[in-house]
N, C-alpha and C positions, 0 to 999 in steps of 0.2 A: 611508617612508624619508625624505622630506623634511622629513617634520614634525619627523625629529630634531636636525634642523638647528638647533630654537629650542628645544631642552630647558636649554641654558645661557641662556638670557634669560628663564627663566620669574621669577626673583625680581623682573626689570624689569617683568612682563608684570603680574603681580600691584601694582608700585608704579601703573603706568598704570591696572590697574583701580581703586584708591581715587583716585587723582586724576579718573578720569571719573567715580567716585559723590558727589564733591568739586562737581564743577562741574553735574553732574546737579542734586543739591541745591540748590545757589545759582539756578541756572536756571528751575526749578522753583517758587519763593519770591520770584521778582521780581514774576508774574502778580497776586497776594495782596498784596506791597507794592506795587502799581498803584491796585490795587482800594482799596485803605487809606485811600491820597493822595485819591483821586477821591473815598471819602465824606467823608473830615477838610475840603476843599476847600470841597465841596459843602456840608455842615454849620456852614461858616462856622467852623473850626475854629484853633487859634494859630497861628501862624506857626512856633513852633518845634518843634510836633507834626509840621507838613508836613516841615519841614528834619531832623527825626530818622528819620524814614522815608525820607526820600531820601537820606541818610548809609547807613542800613540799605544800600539799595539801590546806592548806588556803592560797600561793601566788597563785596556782591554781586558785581556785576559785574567789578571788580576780580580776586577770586578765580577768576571763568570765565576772565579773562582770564589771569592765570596759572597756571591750571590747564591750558588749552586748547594754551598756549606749552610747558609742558613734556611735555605730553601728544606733543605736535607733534614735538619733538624726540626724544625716547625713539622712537617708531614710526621715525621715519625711522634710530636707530639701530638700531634689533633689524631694522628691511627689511635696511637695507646691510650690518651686518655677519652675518647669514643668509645674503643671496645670495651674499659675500663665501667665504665658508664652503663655498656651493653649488660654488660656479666651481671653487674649491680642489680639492673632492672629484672634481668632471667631470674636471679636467684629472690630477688624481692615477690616478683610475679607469684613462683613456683610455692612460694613459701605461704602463700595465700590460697593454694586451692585446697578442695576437699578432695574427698578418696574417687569422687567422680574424676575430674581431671587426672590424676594420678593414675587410676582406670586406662585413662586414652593415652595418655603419654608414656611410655615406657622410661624406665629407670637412666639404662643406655641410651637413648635418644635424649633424651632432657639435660644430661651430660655432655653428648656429642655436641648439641647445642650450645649449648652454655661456652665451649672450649672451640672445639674445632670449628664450628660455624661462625663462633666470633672471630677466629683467628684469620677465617678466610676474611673476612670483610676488611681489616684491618689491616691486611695487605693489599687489598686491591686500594682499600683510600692509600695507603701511601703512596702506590703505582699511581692512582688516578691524579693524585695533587703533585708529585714530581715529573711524569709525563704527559698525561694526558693535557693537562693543562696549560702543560710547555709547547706542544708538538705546534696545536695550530698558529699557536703565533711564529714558531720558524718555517712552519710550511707555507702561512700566507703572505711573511716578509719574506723568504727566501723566494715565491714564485714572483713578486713586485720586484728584488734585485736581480732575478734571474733575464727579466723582460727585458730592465732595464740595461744589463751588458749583455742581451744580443742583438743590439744596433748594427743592424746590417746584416745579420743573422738569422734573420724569423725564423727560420725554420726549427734552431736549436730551439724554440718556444714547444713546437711539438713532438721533439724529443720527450720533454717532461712529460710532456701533456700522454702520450705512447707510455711513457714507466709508469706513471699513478696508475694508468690506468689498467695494464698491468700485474698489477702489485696490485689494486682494489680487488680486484676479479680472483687472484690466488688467495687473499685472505676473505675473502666469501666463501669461496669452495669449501676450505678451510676449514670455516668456522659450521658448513652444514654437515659437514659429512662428521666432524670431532662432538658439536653442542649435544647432541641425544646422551653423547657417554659422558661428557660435562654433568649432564642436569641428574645421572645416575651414581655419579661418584660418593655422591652425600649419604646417600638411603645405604650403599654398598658398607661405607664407615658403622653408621648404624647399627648394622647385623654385624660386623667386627666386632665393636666395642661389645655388644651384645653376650656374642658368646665370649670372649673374651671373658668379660666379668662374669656370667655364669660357670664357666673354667676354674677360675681364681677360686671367688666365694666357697664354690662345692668342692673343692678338689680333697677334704677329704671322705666324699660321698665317693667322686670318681676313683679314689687308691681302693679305699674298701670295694669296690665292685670290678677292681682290677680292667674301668673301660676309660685308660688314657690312653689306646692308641685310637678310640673311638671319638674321643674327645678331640686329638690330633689331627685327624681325619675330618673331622665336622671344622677346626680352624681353621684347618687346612685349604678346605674350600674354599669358605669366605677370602680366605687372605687372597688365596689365587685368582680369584676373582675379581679384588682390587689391584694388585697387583696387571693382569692382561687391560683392563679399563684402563688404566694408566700407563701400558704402553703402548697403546692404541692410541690416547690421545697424543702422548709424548711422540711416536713416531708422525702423528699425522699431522704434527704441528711443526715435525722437526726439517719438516718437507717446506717451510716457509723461508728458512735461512739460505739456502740452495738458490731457492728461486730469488731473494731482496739483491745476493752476489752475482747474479746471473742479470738481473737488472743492471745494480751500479755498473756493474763491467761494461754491461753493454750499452750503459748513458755515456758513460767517459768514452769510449770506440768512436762512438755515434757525433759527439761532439767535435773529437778530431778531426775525422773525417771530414765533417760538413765544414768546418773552418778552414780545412786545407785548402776546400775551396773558395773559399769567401774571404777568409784575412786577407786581407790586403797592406794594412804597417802593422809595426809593432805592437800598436795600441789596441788594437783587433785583436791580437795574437794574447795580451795580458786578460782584455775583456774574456776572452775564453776560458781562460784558466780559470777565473772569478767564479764563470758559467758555471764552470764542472764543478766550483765546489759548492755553490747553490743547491744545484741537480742534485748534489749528495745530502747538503741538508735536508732539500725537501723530500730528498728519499726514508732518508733515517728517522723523520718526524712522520712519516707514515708508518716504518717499520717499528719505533717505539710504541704507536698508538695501538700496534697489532700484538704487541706483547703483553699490553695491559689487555687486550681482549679475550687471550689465554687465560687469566684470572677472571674477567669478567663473569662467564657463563655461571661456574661453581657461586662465585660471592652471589649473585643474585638468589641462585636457590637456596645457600646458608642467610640471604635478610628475609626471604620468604616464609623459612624456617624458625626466624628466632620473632618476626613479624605474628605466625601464628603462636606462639607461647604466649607475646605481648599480649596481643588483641582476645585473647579468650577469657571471658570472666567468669568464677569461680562460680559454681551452682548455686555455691553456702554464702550468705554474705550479711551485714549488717542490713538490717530493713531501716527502713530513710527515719521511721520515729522509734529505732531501737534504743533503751536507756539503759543507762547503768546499773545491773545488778543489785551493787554493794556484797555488803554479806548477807550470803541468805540462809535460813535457818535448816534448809533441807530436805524437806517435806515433796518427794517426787510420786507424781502420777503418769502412767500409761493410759491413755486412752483411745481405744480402738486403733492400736496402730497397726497401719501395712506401709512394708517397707518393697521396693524393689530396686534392683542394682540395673541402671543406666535403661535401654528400652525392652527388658527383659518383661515375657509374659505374665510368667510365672515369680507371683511375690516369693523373696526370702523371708520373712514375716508375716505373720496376719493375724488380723483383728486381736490384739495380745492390748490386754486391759490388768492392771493392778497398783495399787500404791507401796509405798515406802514410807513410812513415817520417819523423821529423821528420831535416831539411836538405834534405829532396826538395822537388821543385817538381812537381805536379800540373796539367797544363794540362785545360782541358775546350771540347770544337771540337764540333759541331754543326749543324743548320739552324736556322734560326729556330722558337722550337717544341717545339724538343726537349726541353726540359728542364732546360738547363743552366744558370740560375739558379734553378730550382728545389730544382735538386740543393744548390748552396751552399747557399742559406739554413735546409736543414735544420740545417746545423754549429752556431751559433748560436742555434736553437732561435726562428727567425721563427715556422716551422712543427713540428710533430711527426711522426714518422714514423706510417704509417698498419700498418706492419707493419716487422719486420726493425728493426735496432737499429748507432746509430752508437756508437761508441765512441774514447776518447781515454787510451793510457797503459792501455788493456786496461779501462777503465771506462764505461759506458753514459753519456751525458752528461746524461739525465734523472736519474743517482744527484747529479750536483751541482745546488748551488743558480745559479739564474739567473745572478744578478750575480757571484760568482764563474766561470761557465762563459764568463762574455761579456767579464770581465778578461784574458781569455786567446786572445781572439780578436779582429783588427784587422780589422776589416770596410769592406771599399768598392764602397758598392750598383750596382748599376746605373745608376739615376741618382743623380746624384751630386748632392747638398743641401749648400749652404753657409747659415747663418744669419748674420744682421743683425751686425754686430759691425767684429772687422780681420782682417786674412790673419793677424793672430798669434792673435788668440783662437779662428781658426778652428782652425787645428795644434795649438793649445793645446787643444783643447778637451777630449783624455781625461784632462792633468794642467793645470789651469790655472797651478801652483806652476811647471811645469818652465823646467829652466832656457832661456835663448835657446842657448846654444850647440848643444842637443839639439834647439831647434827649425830652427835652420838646418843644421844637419847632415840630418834629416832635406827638408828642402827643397832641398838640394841631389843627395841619391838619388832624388827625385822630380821633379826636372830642374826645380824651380818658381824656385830659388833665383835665377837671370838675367833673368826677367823682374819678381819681386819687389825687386830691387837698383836697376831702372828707375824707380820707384813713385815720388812724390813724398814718400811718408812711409814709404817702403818696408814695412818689416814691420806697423807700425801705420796701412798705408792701408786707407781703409775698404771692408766687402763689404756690397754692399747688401742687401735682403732676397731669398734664393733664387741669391746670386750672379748681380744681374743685371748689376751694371758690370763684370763680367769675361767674357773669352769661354770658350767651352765645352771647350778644351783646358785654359788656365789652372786652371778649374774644377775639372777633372778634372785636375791637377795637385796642387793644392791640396788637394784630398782624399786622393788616395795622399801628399803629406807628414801628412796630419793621420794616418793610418792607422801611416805611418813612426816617427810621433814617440811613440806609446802604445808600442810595444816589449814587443810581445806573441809566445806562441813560435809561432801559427798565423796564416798572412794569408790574408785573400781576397780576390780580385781579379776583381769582377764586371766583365766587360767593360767595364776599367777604363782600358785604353792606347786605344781605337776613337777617340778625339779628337785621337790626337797623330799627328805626321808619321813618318813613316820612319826619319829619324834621331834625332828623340827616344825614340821607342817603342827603336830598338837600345839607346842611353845609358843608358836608364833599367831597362832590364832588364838588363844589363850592372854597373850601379850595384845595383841588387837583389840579384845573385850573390854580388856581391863582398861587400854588407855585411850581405847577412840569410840566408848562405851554413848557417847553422844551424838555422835558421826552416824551419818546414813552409811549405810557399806553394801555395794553389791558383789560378788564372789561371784564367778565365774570358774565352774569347778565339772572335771571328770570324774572324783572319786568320791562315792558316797562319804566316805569315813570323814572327807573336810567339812562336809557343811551339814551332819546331820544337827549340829547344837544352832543352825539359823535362825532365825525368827520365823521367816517363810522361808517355802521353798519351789521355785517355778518349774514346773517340767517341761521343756520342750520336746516335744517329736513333730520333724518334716515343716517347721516353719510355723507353729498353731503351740498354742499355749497348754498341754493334756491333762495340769495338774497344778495344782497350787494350796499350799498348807504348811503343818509342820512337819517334818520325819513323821514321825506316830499316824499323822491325818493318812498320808501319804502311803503310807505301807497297809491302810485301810481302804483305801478309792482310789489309786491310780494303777491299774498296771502295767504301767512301761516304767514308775520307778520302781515297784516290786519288782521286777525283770531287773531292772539295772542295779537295788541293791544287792539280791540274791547272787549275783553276778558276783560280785564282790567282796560278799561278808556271808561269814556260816551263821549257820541257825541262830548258833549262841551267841552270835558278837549282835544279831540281830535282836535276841530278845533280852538282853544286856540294854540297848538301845533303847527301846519300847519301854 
């Protein structure tokens, strides 16, 4: 799958291959215009025979060298705009799964992918299209010139034939004893980035519990760990230079040698020199093709890695005769639903049956546990029912397509996520075109509207990344207006008041009556005191539905919310209630 990343650069691919059989050529024909000089010289030959062969010889060189410059360039465009492509697709992919894939793929890995697994690949194609590409053609010209000036020499033929062979056998060894720590370097990054960002994010979970040398100590590892793998590779590859110098040396010796016996005139004596610089090409086009093999092992396991991102299809997806929503009126049923997370036994939900008429307001109270943001994020389709079927306006919400079913629902998760941007492009975010009046109207039902007035740049003060220069009611402010301001006819509200005080949490649910009084709304709430004015109200314990009515019904037939208001509220705020 990644190779098809560079089916649109094959016309490039193909220009770069005649410019390296360009420069091959010329390369190749300097050795022979060497040899020329050195007998015209030597023969006492004109002056302007010398100076035509050396003309010869600097359009030569000339041509390698612009050959080699656009060769240079091209590689480094078909890497960058490949990987460029790569990235595109990772984050296209990624941006299309459900909470299942997100499930299997970890945060850091998805990342590492996206960056450093591109990055490998993108070095190896430049390595692969500026040598590899090049190597054979001067290994198999240089060993036809090399044949060619040992006339009367055979033997320096298995000279070479003794170096490949050689130099083949050390980068085998090479590549068995380094590939295991190759294919392990990737998964090692992994677990870096890994705790790395869990460091970052928590660090001030880890000041408060005073465990950063514990923290240091667990980087520490990992890093050292990367770190020895890579100098295990690095030393065990650094053993290949030694031995290419240990060759050439002893090709050139070797060549000597044997021609000291064998030249016979001068012209023997020039064909030799020719030899030995053959011998070195075709040495060096073996030893560049062992450089790119250095890269090789990693980039493979980084296309394997971004291969399985590609290749995996999202659990959730448009069904083939899914249709467009439109606007729907909001009218949501439950029915018989069991939910379970990936191949787990035991459902996080079950058999949980109820409707919503749109203008009601559904509250859902519970333990920790029980399932009651589980339960929302079916509506939206994070997850898919594992059995039983929800429905919207009397239609299964797998009949509609994605993006329409999720235009119609104003979602505020549990935790609440601002990106890098202002507090308007935050609200802004599901219509960027809307207008301001809609944006501050809705920040004012979200009670955010008096603290944003404070602002030095008020609506265009900046949010940093994850919303860290705001505090965590704010925050959670700022996402119930961004949710206000989409004006969608179903809300949800993941335990989305648990940041604000007393009297804001009244305001703002007071302010939600009043102006989204035709809206279905479901509240996902800890504290009795938010949602006793619901219309219904679900009880969860342990996965199973225990209760369902108004406050009043509730404080008469359930006892797990009797437990959890008395938890909560005295006698009197309870018979105040009632």
């Amino acid at each position: 799958m990644v190779s098809g990343f560079y089916k649109k650069y094959i016309p490039l691919i193909l220009l770069v291959l005649a410019l390296l059989f360009v420069q091959a050529m010329c390369d190749l024909a300097l050795p022979d215009k060497m040899a020329q000089i050195m007998n015209e010289v030597i023969t006492g030959a004109a002056t302007t025979a010398v100076l035509k062969i050396g003309l010869v010889m600097l359009g030569y060189s000339a041509a390698v060298t612009a050959c080699s410059v656009a060769v240079g360039y091209l590689a480094a465009y078909i890497g960058s705009g490949a990987s460029r492509d790569m990235r595109a697709a990772i984050f296209n992919k990624v941006s299309t799964f459900s909470g299942t894939e997100y499930d299997r793929f970890t945060t850091s890995s998805l990342i590492t992918r996206s960056t450093n697994d591109v990055m490998q690949i993108q070095m190896f194609t430049i390595m692969l299209i500026r040598i590899v590409l090049y190597a054979p053609m001067m290994a198999v010209g240089g060993i036809i010139r090399a044949v060619q000036n040992s006339s009367g020499m055979s033997y320096l033929v298995w000279v070479i034939v003794a170096a490949v062979a050689a130099l083949v056998t050390t980068i085998l060894v090479l590549l068995l004893v380094a590939q295991p720590k190759f294919m392990s370097l990737q998964k090692i990054m992994d677990r870096l980035n890994l705790v790395a960002r869990e460091g970052l994010t928590g660090m001030m979970v880890i000041r408060a519990f005073n465990t950063q040398e514990r923290e240091e100590q667990r980087f520490d590892g990992v890093n050292k760990e990367l770190r020895d793998t890579n100098l295990f590779v690095n030393r065990v590859m650094s053993a290949l230079m030694p031995v290419i110098m240990i060759i050439m040396n002893g090709v050139s010796i070797a060549v000597v040698w044997i021609a000291s016996y064998y030249a016979t005139d001068i012209t023997m004596v020039t064909n030799m020199m020719a030899f030995m610089q053959y011998a070195m090409q075709i040495i060096m086009a073996f030893m560049m093709v062992t450089m790119v093999f250095v890269l090789m092992p990693r980039a493979i396991v980084a296309a394997k890695r971004i291969n399985e991102v590609l290749k995996t299809e999202s659990v959730i997806s448009d069904a083939k005769d899914a249709a467009d929503a439109g606007r729907l009126k909001g009218d949501v049923a439950f029915e018989n639903v069991t939910f379970r997370y990936g191949d787990s036994e035991n459902a996080a939900i079950e058999n949980i049956s109820f409707t919503a008429a749109s203008g009601m307001t559904t509250a859902i109270i519970g333990a920790t546990g029980s399932g009651k943001s589980t339960l929302v994020s079916l509506l939206p389709r994070m997850y898919d029912v594992s059995s039983g079927r929800i429905t919207i306006d009397g239609k299964d919400i797998r009949s509609f397509t994605l993006k329409s079913l999720r235009d119609n629902i104003a979602y505020v998760p549990q935790k609440n996520v601002l990106l890098s941007g202002t507090i308007a492009s935050n609200i802004k975010y599901a219509d960027e075109n809307g207008s301001d009046g809609r944006m501050v109207k809705a920040s004012e039902i979200a009670q955010a509207a008096e603290f944003i007035n404070e602002k030095p740049e008020q609506y265009d003060d900046p949010i940093a990344q994850g919303g860290a220069n705001v505090s965590g009611g704010q925050k959670q402010r700022i996402a119930i207006a961004r949710a206000v301001f989409k004006q969608a006819p179903i809300y949800v509200f993941d335990d989305s008041f648990s940041a604000l005080d007393f009297k804001t949490d009244a305001n703002l649910r007071k302010a939600l009556g009043e102006n989204l009084g035709d809206k279905t709304i479901f509240i996902v709430a800890q504290r009795v005191g938010s949602i006793m004015g619901a219309d219904r109200i679900i009880v969860m314990d342990d996965g199973k539905m225990v209760g369902y009515g108004t406050h009043r019904q509730l404080m008469e037939t359930c006892p797990v919310y009797q437990d959890i208001a008395r938890s909560q509220l005295s006698e009197e705020e309870l018979a105040n209630a009632r």
